[in-house]
C-alpha positions as CSV (number, residue, x, y, z in Angstrom):
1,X,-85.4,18.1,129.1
2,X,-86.7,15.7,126.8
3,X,-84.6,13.6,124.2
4,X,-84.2,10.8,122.0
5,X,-81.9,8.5,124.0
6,X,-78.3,6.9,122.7
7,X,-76.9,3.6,123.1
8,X,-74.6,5.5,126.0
9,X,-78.2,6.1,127.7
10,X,-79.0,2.5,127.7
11,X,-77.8,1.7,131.3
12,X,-79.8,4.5,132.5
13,X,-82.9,3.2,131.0
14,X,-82.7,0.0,132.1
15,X,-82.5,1.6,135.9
16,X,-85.3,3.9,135.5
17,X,-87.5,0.6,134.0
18,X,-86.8,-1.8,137.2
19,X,-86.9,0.9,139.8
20,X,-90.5,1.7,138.2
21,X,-91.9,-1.3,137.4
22,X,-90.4,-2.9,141.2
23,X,-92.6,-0.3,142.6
24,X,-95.7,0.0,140.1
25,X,-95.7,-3.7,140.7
26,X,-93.9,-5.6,143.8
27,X,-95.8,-8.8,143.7
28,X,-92.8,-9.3,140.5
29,X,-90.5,-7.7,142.3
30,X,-86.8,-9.6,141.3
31,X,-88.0,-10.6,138.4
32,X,-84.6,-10.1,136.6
33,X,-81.3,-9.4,137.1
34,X,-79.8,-5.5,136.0
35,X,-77.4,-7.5,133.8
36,X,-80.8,-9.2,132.5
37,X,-82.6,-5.6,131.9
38,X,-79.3,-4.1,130.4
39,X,-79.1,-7.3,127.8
40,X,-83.2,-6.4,126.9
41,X,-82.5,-3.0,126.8
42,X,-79.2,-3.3,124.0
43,X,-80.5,-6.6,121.9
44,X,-84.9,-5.8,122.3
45,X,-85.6,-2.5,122.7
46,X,-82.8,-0.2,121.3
47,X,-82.7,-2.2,117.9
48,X,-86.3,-2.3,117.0
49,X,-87.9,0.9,118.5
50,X,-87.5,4.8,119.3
51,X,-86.8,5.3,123.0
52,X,-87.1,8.5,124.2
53,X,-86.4,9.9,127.9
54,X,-86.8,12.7,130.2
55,X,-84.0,14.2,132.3
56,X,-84.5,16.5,135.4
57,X,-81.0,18.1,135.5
58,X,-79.0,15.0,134.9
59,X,-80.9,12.4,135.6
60,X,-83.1,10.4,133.2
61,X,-86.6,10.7,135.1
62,X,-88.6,9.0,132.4
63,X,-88.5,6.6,129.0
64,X,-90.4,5.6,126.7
65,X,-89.8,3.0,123.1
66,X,-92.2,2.9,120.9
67,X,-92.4,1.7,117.5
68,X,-95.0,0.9,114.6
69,X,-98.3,1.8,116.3
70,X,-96.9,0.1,119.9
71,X,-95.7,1.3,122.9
72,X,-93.3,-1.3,124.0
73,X,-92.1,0.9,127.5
74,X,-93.2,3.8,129.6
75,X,-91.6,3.8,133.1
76,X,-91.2,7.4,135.4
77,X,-88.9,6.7,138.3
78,X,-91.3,7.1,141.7
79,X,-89.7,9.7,142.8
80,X,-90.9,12.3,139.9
81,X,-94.5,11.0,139.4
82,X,-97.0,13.4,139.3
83,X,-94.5,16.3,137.2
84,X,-96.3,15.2,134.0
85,X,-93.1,13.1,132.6
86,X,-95.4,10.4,131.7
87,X,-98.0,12.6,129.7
88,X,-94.9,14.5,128.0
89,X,-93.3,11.3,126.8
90,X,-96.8,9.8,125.8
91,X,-97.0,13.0,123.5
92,X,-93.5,12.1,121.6
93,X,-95.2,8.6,121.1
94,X,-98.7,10.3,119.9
95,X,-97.4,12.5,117.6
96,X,-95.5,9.7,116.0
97,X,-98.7,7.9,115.5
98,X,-102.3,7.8,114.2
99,X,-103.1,5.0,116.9
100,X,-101.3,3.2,119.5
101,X,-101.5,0.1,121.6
102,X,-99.8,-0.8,124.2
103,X,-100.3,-3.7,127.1
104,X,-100.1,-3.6,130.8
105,X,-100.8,-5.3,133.6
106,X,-104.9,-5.5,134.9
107,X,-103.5,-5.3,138.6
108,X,-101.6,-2.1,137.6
109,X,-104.5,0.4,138.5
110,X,-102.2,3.7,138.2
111,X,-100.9,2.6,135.2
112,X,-104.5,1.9,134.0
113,X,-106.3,5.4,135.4
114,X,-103.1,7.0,133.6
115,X,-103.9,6.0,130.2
116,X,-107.4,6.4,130.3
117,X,-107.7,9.6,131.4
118,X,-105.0,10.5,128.1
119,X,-107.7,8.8,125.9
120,X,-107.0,5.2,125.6
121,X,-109.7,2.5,126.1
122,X,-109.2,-0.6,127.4
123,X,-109.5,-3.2,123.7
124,X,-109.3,-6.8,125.3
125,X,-108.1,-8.4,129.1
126,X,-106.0,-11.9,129.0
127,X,-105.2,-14.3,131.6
128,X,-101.8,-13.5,131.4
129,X,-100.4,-17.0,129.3
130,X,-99.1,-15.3,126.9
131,X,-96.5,-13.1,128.6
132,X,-93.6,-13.6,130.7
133,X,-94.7,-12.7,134.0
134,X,-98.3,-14.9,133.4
135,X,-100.0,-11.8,134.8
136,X,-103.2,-11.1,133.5
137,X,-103.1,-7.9,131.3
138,X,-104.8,-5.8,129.5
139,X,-104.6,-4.0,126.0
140,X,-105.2,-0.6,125.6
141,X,-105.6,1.7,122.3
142,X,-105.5,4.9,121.2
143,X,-106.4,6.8,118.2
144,X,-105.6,10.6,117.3
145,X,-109.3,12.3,116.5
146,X,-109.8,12.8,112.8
147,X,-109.3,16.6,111.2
């Protein structure tokens, strides 16, 4: 079932983002605290963007916030990869936009074979100083095919 997510859904999607990104990415393992993910989940990302998740029976599977052309999250736990719960909540986020861009990390190669095969190309790499982690990334952007 896919749904918009409440504030009462917040704890939940701060779970399903550090069990995915500890596995997508276990070099930044430990990076925060859940009391640090719940705080970044009420004060940056509820506030300022539409988070949606995925529930297999009652469990949120998958999330996505997205907002203004960016999206700002996308995290499946490991357990339900491979259902399509990432290309489903990437469709919420589509049809909510002409274009998107989002950032991720360059050592992330599933994340990165993910996107590009649902039509994003890569728009620039960094060296990582400008975000948190100092992990190179990459940009990626999408735009819907005109009618």
């Amino acid at each position: 079932m896919l749904r918009q997510l409440e504030h009462t859904d917040m704890g939940a999607a701060a779970q399903v983002h550090r069990i995915a990104f500890d596995h997508a990415m276990p070099w930044l393992a430990g990076l925060h605290t859940p009391d640090e993910d719940r705080w970044f989940y009420r004060e940056r990302v509820f506030p300022t963007s539409h988070v949606w998740g995925c529930f297999t029976g009652d469990e949120l599977s998958g999330i996505i916030a997205f907002r203004d052309g960016w999206i700002e999250q996308l995290y499946v736990r490991p357990t339900a990869h491979g259902r399509g719960i990432g290309t489903e909540l990437l469709d919420v986020a589509k049809g909510a936009n002409k274009r998107l861009e989002l950032w991720t990390f360059q050592r992330n190669a599933r994340a990165r074979r993910f996107y590009e095969a649902r039509g994003f190309v890569l728009g620039e790499e960094t060296d990582g100083t400008r975000n948190e982690e100092k992990e190179p990334d990459a940009r990626y952007v999408w735009t819907r095919a005109g009618r």
